[in-house]
PAKEVO-350096 format. One record per atom (N, C-alpha, C): residue number from 1; residue in one letter; atom name; x, y, z. Coordinates in steps of 0.001 Angstrom, whole numbers, always signed. Layout:
BEGIN
(NUM; a; CA; (X; Y; Z))
...
***
This chain:
BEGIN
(1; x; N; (+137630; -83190; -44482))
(1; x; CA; (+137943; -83685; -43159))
(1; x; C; (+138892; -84883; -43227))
(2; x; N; (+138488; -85752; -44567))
(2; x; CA; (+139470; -86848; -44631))
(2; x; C; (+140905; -86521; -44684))
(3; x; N; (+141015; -85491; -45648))
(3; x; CA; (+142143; -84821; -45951))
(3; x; C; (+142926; -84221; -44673))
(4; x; N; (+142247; -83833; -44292))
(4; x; CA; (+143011; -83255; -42786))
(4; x; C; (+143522; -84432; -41864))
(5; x; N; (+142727; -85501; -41977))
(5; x; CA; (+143395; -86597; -41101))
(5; x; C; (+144673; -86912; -41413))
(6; x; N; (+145137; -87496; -42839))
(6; x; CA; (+145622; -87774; -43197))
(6; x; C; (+146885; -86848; -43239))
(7; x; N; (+146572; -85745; -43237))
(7; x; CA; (+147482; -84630; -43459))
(7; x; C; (+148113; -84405; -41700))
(8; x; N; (+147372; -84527; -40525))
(8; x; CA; (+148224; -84790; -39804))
(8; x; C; (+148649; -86227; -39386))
(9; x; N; (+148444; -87242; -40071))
(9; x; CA; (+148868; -88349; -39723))
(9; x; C; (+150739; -88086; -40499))
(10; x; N; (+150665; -87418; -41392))
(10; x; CA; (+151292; -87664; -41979))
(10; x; C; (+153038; -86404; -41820))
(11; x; N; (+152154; -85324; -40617))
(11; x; CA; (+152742; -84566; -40129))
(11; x; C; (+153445; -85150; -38779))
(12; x; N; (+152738; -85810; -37719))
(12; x; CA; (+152906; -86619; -36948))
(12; x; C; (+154268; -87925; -37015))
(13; x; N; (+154067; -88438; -38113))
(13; x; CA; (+154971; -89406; -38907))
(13; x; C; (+156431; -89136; -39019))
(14; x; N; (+156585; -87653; -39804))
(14; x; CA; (+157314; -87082; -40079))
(14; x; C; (+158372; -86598; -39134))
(15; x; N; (+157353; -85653; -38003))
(15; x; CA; (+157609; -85173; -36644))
(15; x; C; (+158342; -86631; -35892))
(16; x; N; (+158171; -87590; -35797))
(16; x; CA; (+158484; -89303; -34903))
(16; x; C; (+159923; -89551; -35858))
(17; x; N; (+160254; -89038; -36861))
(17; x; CA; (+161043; -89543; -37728))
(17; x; C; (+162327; -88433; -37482))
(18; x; N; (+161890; -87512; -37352))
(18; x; CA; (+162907; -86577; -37126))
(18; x; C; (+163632; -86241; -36087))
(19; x; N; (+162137; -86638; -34714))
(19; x; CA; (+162567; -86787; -33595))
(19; x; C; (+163946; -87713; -33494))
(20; x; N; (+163647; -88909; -33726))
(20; x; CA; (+164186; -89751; -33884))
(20; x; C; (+165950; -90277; -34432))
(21; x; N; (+165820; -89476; -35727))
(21; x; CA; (+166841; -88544; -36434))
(21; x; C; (+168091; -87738; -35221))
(22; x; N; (+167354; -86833; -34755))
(22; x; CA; (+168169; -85977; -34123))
(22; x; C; (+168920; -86738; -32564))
(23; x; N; (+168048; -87366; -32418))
(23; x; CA; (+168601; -88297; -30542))
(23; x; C; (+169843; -88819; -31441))
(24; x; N; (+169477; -89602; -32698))
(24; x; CA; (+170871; -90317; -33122))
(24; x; C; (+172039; -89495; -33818))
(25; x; N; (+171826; -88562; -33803))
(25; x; CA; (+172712; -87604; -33948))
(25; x; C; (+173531; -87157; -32822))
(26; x; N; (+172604; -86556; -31476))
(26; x; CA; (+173362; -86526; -30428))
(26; x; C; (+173423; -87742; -29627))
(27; x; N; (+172825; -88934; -29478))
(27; x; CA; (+173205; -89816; -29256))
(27; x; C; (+174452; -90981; -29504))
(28; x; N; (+174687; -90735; -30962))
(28; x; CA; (+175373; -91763; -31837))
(28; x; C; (+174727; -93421; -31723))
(29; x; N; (+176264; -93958; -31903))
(29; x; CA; (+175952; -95345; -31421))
(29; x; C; (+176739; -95983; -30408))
(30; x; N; (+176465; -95947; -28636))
(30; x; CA; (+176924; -96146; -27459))
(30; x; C; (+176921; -97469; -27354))
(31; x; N; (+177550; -97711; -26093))
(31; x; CA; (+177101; -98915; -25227))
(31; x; C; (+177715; -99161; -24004))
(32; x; N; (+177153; -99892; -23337))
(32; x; CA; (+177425; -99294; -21913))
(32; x; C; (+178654; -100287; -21972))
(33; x; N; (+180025; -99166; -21243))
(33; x; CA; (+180871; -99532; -20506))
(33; x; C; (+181280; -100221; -19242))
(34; x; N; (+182538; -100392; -19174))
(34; x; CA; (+182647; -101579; -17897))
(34; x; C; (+184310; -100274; -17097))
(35; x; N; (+184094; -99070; -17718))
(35; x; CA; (+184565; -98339; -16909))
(35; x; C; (+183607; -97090; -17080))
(36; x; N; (+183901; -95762; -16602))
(36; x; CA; (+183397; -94405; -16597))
(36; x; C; (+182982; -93509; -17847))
(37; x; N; (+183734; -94348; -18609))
(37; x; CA; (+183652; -93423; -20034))
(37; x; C; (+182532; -93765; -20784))
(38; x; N; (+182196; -93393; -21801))
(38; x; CA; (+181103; -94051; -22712))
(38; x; C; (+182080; -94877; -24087))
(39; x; N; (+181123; -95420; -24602))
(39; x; CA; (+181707; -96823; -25066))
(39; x; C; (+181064; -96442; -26402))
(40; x; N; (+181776; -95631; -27487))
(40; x; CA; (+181253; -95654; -28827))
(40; x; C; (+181900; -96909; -29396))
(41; x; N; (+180243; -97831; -30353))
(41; x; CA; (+180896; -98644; -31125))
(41; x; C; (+180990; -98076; -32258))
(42; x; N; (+181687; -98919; -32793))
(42; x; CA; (+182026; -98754; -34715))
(42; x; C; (+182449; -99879; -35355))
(43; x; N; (+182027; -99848; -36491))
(43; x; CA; (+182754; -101121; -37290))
(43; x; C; (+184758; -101107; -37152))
(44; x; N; (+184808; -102152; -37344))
(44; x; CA; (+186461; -102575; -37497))
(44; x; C; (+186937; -101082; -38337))
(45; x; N; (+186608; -100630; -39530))
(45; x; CA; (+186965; -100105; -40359))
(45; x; C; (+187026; -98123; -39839))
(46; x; N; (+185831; -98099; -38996))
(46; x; CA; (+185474; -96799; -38383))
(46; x; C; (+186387; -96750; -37333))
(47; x; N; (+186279; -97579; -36342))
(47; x; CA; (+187260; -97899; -35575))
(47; x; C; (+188871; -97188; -35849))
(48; x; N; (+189392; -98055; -36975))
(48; x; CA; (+191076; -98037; -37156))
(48; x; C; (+190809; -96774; -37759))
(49; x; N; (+190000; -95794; -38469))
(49; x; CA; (+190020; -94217; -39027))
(49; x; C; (+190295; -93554; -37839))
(50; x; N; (+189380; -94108; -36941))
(50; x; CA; (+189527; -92526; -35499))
(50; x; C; (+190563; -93172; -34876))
(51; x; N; (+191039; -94157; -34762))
(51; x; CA; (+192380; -94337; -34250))
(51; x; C; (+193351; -93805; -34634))
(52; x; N; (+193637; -94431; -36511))
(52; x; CA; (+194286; -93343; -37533))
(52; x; C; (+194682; -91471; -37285))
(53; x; N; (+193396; -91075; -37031))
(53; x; CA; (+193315; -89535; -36695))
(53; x; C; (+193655; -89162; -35207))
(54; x; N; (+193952; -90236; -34392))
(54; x; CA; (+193990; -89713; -33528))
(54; x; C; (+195476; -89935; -32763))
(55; x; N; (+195879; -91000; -33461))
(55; x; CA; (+197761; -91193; -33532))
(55; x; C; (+198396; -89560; -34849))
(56; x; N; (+197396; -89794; -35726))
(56; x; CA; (+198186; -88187; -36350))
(56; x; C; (+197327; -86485; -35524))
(57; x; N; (+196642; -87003; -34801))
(57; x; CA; (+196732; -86004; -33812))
(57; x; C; (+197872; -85868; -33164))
(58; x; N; (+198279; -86936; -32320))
(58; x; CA; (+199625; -86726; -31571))
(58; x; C; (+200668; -86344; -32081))
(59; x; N; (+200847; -87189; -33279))
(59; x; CA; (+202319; -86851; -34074))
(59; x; C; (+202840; -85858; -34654))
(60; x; N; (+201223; -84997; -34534))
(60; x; CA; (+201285; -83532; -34967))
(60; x; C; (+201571; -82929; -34156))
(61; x; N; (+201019; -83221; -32806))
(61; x; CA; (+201291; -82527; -31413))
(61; x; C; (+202952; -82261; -31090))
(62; x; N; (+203544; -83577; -31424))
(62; x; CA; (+204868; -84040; -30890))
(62; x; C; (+205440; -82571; -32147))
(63; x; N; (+205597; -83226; -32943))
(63; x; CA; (+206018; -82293; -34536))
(63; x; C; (+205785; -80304; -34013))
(64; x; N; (+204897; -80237; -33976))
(64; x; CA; (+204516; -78994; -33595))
(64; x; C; (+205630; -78424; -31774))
(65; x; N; (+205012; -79462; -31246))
(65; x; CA; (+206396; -78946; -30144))
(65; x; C; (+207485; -78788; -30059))
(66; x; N; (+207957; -79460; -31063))
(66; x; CA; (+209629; -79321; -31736))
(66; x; C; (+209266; -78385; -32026))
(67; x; N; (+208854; -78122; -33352))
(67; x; CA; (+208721; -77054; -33849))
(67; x; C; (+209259; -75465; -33392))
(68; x; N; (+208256; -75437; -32636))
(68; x; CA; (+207946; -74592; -31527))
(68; x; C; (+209676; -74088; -30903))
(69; x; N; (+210256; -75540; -30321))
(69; x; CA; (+211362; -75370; -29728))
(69; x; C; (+212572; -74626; -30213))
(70; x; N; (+212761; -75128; -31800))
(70; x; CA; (+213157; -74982; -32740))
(70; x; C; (+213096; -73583; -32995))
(71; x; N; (+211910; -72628; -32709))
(71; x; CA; (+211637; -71472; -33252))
(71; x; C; (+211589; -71598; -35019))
(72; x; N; (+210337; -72518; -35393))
(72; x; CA; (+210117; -72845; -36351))
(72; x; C; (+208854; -72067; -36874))
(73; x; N; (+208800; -71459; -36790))
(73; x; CA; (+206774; -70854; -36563))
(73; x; C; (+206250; -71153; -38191))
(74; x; N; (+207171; -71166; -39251))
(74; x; CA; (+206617; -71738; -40252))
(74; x; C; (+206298; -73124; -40039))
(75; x; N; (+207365; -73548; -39945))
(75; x; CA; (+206722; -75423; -39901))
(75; x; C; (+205684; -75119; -39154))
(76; x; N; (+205542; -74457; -38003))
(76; x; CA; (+204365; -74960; -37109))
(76; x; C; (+203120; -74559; -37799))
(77; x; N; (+203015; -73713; -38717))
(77; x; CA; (+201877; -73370; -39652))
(77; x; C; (+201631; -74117; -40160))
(78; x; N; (+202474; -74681; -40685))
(78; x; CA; (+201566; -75760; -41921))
(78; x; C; (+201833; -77422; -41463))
(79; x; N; (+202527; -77397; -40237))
(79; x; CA; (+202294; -78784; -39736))
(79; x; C; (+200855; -78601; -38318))
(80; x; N; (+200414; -77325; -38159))
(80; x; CA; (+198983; -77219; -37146))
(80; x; C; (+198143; -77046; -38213))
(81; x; N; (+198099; -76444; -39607))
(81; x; CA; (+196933; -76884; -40677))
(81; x; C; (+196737; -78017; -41458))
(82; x; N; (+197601; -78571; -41364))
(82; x; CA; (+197686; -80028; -41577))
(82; x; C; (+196639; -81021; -41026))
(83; x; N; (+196556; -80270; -39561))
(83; x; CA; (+195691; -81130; -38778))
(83; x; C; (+194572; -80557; -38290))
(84; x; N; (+194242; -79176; -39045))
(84; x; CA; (+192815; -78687; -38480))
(84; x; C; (+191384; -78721; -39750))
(85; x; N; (+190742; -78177; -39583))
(85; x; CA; (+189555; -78794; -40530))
(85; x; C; (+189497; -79213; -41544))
(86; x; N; (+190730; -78871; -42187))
(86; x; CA; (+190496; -79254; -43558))
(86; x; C; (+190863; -80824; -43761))
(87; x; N; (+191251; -81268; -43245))
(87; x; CA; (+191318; -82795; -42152))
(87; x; C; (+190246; -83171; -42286))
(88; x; N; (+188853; -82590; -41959))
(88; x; CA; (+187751; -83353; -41410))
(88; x; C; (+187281; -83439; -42491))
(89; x; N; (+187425; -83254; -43687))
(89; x; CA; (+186638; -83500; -45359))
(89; x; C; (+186863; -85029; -45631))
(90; x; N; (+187638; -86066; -44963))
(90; x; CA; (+187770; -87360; -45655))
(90; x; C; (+187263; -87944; -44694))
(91; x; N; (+186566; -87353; -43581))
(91; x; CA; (+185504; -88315; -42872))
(91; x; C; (+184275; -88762; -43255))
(92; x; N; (+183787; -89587; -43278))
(92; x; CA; (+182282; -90208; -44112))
(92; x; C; (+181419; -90040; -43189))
(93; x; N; (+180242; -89394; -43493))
(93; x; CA; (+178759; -88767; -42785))
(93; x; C; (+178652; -90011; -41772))
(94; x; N; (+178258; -91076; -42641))
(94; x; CA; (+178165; -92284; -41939))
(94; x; C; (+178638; -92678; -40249))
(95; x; N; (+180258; -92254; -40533))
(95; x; CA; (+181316; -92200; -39074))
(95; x; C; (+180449; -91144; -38382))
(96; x; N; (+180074; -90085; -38417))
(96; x; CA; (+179816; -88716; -37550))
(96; x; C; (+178423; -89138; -36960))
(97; x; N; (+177733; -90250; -37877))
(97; x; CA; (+176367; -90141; -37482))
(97; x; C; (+176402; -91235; -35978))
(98; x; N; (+177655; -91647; -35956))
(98; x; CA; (+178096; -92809; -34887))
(98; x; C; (+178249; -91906; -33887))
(99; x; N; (+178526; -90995; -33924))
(99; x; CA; (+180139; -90500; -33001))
(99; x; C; (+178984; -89473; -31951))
(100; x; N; (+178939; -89743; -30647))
(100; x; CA; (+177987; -89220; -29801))
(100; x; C; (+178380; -87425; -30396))
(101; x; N; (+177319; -86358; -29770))
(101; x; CA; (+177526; -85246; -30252))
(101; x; C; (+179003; -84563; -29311))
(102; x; N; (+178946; -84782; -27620))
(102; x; CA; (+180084; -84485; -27275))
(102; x; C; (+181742; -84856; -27806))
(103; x; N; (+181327; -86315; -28110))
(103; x; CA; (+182553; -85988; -28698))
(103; x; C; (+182912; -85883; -30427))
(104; x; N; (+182045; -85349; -30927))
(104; x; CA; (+181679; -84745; -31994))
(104; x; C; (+182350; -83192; -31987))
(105; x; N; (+181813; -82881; -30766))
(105; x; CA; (+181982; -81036; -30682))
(105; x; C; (+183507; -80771; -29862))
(106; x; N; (+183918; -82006; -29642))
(106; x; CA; (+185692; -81830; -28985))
(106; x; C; (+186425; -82206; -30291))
(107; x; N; (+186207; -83297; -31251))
(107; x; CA; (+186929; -83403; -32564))
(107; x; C; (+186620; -82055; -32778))
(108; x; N; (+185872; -82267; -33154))
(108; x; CA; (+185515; -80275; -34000))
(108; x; C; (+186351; -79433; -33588))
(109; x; N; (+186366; -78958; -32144))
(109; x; CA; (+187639; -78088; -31525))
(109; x; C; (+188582; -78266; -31533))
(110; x; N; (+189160; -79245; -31479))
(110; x; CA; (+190529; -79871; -32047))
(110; x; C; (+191142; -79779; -33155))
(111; x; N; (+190411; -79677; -33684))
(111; x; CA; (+190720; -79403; -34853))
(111; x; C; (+190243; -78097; -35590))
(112; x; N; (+189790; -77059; -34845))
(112; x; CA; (+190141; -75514; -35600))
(112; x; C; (+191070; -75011; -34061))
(113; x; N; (+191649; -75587; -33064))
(113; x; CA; (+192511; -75477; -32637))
(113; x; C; (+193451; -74979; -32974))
(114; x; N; (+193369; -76568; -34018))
(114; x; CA; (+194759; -76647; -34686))
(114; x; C; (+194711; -75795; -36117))
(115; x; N; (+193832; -75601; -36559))
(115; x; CA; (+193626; -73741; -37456))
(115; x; C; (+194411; -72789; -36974))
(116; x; N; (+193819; -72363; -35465))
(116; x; CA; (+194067; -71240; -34821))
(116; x; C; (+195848; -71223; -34639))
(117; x; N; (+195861; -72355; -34258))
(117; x; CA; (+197772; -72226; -33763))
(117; x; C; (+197988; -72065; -35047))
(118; x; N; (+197980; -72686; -36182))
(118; x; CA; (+198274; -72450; -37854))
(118; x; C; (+198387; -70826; -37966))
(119; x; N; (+197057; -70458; -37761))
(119; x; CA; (+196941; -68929; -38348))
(119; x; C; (+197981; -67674; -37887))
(120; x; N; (+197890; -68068; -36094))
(120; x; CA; (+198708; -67622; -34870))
(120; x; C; (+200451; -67719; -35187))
(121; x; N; (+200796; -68792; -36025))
(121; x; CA; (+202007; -69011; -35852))
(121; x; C; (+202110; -68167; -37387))
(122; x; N; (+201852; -68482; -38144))
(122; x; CA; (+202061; -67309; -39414))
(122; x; C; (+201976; -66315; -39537))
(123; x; N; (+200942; -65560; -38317))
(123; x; CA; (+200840; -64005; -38449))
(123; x; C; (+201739; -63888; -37379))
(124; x; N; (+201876; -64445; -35901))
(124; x; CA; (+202165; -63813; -34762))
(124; x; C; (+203918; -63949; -34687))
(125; x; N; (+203741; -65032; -34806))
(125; x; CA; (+205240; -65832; -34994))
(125; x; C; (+206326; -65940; -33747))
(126; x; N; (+204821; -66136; -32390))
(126; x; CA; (+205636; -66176; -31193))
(126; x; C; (+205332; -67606; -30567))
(127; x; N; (+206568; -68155; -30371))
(127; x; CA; (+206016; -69690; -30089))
(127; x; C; (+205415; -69649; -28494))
(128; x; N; (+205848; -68920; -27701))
(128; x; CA; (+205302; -69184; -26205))
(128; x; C; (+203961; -68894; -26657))
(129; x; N; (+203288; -68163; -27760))
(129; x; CA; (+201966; -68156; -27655))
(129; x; C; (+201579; -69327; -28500))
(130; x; N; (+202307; -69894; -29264))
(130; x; CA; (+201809; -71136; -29876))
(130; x; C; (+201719; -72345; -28844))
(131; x; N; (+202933; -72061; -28025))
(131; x; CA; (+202976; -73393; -27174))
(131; x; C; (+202414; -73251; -25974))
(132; x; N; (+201243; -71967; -25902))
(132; x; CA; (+200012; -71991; -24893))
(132; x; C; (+198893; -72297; -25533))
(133; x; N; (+198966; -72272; -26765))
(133; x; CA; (+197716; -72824; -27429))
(133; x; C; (+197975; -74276; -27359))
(134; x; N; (+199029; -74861; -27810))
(134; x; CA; (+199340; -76025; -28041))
(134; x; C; (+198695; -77181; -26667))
(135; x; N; (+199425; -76186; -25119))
(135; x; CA; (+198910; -76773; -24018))
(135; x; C; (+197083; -77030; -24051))
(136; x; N; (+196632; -75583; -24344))
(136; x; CA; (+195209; -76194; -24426))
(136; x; C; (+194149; -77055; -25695))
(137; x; N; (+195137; -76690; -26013))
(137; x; CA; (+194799; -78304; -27263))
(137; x; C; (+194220; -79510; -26445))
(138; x; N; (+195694; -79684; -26306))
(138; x; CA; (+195547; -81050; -25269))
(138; x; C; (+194891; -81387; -24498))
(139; x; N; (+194625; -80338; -23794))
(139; x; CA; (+193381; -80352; -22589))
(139; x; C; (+192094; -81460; -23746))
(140; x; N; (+191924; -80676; -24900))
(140; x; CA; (+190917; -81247; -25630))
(140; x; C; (+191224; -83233; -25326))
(141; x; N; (+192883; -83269; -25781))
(141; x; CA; (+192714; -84580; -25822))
(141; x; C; (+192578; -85591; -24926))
(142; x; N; (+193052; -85230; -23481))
(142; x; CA; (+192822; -85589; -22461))
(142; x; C; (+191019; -86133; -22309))
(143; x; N; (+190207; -84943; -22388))
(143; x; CA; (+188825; -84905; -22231))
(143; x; C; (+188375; -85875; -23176))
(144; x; N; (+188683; -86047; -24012))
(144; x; CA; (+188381; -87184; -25267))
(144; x; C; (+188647; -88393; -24634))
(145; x; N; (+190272; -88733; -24192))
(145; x; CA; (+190026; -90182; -24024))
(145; x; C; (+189838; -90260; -22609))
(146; x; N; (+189816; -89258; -21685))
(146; x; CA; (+188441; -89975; -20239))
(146; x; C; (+187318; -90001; -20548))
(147; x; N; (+186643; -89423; -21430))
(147; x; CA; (+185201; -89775; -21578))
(147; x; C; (+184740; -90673; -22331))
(148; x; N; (+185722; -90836; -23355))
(148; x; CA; (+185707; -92303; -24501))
(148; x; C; (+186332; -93344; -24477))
(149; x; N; (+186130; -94046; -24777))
(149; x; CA; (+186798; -95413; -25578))
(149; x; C; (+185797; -95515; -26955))
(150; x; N; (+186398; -95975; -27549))
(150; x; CA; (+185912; -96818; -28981))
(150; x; C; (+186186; -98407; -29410))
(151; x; N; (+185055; -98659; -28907))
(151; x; CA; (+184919; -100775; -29305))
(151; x; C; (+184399; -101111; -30603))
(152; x; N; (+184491; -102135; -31280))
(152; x; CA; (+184235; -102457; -32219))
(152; x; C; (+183099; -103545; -31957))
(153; x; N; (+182101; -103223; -32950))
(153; x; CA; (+180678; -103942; -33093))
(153; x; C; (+181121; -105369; -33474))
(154; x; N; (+180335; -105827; -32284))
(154; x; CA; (+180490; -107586; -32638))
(154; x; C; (+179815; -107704; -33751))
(155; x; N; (+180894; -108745; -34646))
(155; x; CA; (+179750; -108971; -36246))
(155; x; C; (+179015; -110079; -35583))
(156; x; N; (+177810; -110420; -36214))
(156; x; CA; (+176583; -111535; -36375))
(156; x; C; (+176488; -112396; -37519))
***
């Protein structure tokens, strides 16, 4: 009987820990804003990365629309895989465990987006269909920065 106590104390424990676990997963680390969006913090260092990724989001965007113009459909292959998942391997667990789950699951799309136009422009090799993917890309990025900002954690 002792054994059983213990055995769900210890199930219980576990269960509070995981719970717990998962809110901060889809939660991240917020704070309330002084406009509409939500207010992910991050250190200085987390901070200037998703900034980093998110100026070579654009520059890829810009790059890729030339591209496009150009009737480049190679460049646009390997300048839209450039910027789709295989991208997301030099992010640190740490950053993701910050990053609320919504906008977790719009990076994510954004970036096999930018797969898809990759794959699209090498097999298909029609830019009006690249540069309708390209449009709804963006849509992604739009939705990103009305719903976000990113502040940096006051140090103590």
């Amino acid at each position: 009987m002792k054994n059983f106590k213990i055995l769900w104390a210890i199930i219980c424990t576990l269960l509070i820990v995981l719970i717990a676990v998962a809110y901060k997963f889809v939660q991240g680390s917020v704070a309330v804003s002084d406009d509409e969006r939500v207010a992910v913090v991050l250190s200085k260092d987390e901070r200037n990365l998703i900034l980093s990724e998110m100026r070579n989001f654009l520059i890829s965007t810009q790059k890729i629309s030339e591209a496009i113009t150009n009737d480049d459909m190679e460049l646009v292959a390997t300048l839209a895989k450039s910027a789709g998942m295989a991208a997301e391997a030099n992010t640190p667990g740490s950053l993701l465990a910050k990053i609320p789950l919504s906008m977790k699951t719009l990076g994510f799309d954004t970036r096999k987006k930018f797969d898809q136009i990759a794959a699209d422009a090498a097999e298909l090799k029609i830019p009006v269909h690249s540069r309708r993917q390209l449009d709804q890309l963006m849509k992604n990025c739009i939705a990103c920065h009305s719903s976000f900002k990113i502040i940096e954690e006051v140090s103590r």
